[in-house]
N, C-alpha and C positions, 0 to 999 in steps of 0.2 A: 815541357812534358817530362815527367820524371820514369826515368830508365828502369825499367825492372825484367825478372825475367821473364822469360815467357817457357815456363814448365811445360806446355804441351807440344813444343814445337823441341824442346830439349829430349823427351821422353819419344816421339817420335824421329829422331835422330837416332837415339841410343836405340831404339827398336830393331831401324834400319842396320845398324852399324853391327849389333848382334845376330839378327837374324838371318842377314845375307852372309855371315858369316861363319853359320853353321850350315848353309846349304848345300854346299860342296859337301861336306860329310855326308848330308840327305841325301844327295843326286848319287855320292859314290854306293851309299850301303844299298839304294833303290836298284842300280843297275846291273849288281852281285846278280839278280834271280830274275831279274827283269827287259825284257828289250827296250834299250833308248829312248824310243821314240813312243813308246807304249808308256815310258815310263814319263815323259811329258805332255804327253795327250791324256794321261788318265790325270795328271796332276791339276791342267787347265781346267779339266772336266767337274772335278771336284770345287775347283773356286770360280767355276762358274754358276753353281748350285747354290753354292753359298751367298755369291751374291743375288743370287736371283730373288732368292727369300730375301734377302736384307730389303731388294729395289721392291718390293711387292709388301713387304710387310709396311713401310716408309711412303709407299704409294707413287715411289719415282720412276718404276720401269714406265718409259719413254722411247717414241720414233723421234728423233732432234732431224732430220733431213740426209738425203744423199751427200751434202760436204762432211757432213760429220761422220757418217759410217767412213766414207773413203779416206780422213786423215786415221781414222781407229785402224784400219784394216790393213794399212800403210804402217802404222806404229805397230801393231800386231804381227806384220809380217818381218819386221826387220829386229824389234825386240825381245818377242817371247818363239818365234817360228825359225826365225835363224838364230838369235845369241843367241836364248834359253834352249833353245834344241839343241844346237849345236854343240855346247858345253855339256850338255848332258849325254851326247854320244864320244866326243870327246874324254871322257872320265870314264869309258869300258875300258880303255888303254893306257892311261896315263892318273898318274896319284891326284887325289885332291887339291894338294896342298900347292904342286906343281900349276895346275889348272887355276887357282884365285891367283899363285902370283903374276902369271901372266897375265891375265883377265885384270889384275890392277896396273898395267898400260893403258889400259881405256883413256884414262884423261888427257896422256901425250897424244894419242891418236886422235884427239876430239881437237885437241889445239892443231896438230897437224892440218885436218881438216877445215879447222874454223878460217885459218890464214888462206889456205887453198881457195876457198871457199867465198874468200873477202869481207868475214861477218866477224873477226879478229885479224887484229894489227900484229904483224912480225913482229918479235923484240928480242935480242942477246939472250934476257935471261930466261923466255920460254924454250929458245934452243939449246942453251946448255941444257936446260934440266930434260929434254929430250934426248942430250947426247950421253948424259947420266945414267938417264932410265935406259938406256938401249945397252952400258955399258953392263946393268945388272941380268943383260940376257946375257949378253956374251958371257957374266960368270958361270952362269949356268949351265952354260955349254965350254965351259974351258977348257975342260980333256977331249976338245975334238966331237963329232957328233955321229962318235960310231953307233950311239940310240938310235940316230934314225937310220942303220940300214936294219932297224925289226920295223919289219911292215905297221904292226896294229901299233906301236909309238910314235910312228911316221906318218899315219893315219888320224893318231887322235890328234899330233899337232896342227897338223893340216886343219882339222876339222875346228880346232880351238881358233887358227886365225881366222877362219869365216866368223866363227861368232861375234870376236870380238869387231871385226868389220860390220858385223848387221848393229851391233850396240853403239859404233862410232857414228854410221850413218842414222840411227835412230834418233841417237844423240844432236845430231846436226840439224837434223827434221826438225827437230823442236823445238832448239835454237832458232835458226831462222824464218820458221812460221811466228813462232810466239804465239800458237793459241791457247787461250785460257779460259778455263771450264771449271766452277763450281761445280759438277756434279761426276766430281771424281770418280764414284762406284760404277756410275751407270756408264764413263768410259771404257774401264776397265773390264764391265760387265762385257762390253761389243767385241774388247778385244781378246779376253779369254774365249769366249766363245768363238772365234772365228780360229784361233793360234790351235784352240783345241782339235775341231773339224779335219783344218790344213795337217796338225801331227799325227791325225790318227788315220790319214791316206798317207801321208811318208810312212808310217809305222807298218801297215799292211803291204806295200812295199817293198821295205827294203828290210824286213824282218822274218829273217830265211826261215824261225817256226815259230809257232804262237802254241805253247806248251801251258798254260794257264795253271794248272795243278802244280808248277815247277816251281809258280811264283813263291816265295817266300813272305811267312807271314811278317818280318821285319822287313821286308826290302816293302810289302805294302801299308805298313806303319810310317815310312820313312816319304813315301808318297803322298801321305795324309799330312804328314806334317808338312813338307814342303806344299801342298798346296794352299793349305790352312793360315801358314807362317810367312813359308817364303812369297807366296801369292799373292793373296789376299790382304792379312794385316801389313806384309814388309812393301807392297808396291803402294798401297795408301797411305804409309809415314811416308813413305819417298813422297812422293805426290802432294803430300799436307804438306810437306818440308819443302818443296819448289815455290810452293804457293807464298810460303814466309822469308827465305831467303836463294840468292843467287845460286843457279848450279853449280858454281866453281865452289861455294861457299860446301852445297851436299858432296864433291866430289871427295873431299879430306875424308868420307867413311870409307872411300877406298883403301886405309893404311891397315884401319883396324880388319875389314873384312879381309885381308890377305893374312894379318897378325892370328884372328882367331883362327884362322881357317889349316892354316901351317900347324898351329898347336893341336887341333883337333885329331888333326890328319894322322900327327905322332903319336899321342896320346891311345885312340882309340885304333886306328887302324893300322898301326905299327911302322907309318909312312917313315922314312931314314929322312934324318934334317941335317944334311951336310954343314959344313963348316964354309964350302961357297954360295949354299942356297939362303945361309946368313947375311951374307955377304951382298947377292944380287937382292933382297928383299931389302937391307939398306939403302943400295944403291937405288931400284926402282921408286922405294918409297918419297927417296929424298928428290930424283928428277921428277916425282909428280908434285911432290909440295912446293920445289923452285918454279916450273912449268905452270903453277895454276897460282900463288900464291899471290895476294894483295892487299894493301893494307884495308879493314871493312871496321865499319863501326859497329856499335854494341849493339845485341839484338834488342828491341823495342818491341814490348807489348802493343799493337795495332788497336 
């Protein structure tokens, strides 16, 4: 069989790699005028819409059974209901840039888990690059962590390690089911709608006013994009790109998604890029690339 490449599964890489790397930009500028959790219930809401038409126009909107709504709802509540919520209340109090580099530990915390777990084997060089990755927090906090005696910075950390907890265990969910589904929209359809539902009773909640005229008409642009972008098109390359090659293989868009994300963050919203936030973005990069890394052959057209 002769090796070529496979353009659609590259272009859905680079999709993912871009797209979830301007999201933090989105989620920050969205949550300028917007409450958190208004701000990811109305985003579900929208790319639930979207796909509704897609699953209708296509003729796929589908009941598949009780096992299937419940691993959706499962996946829903650990990836888009805690991370994606999560991270998007977490960013009222802490920089963007700050937020994806954290959020690119996911892949140590997933090995973590995986060995815990017994669905991956211990080895030397996954715990260095976990001792690595841990050491580029510690840069970050090198002058001591007089940040967290301000409440709402203390608060969005806080809130960023659940996320990243609901995304390690979603992560793990899928790993060790391994189920696989052709009909990626209409999962994703069950589980935007249900993540939507679930955020928009958190949002009434725990959203001291709902001022709706306050909203900003960029902070509702930035919503439309993130649901349209980050949602929609960036969870179906991810998703297209599982199906072609190994997780560990999609995890390497974690470098770039922390890369773009930091640059944006400067660029547009005048986020400060220390000379040790340098530093620990090396270091984390380089303990997830040691921690996941393995030798893989060349991608083959199926």
């Amino acid at each position: 069989m002769n090796k070529t490449i496979d353009f659609k599964l590259v272009a859905a890489l680079v999709a993912v790699a871009l797209i979830w790397g301007t999201t933090y930009l989105g989620i920050r500028i969205a949550v300028e005028t917007i409450p958190p959790w208004f701000v990811a219930a109305i985003r579900q809401s929208i790319a639930s819409l979207i796909l509704l038409v897609v699953l209708l126009r296509k003729g796929e909107l589908a009941w598949k059974g009780w096992a299937h709504l419940r691993r959706q709802v499962i996946l829903s509540s650990l990836m888009l209901v805690i991370a994606n919520g999560m991270t998007t209340v977490a960013e009222q109090s802490i920089p963007s840039g700050l937020t994806s580099l954290l959020n690119a530990l996911n892949p140590i915390f997933v090995f973590l888990g995986s060995v815990v777990i017994g669905i991956q084997k211990p080895t030397l060089k996954g715990f260095l690059g976990v001792i690595i990755g841990f050491l580029g927090v510690a840069f970050i906090f090198r002058d001591g962590f007089s940040a967290l005696l301000d409440p709402n910075y203390k608060m969005g950390i806080a809130f960023l390690c659940v996320a990243i907890t609901g995304w390690t265990l979603g992560t793990l969910y899928v790993k060790k089911n391994n189920h696989k589904s052709d009909q990626i929209f209409l999962d994703l359809f069950y589980q935007f709608v249900f993540s939507a539902l679930a955020q928009f009773v958190l949002a009434f909640i725990f959203s001291d006013q709902v001022n709706i005229q306050a909203w900003s008409g960029k902070s509702m642009m930035a919503v439309v994009y993130l649901a349209l972008f980050g949602s929609v098109i960036a969870f179906f390359c991810y998703h297209y790109a599982l199906k072609k090659v190994t997780a560990t293989e999609v995890s390497v868009l974690s470098y770039f998604n922390t890369i773009i994300a930091l640059f944006l963050g400067w660029l547009i919203l005048d986020e400060i890029i220390t000379f040790d936030i340098v530093i620990a973005t090396g270091l984390i990069i380089l303990g997830v690339f040691i921690t996941n890394y393995q030798k893989q052959k060349k991608i083959q057209r199926i």
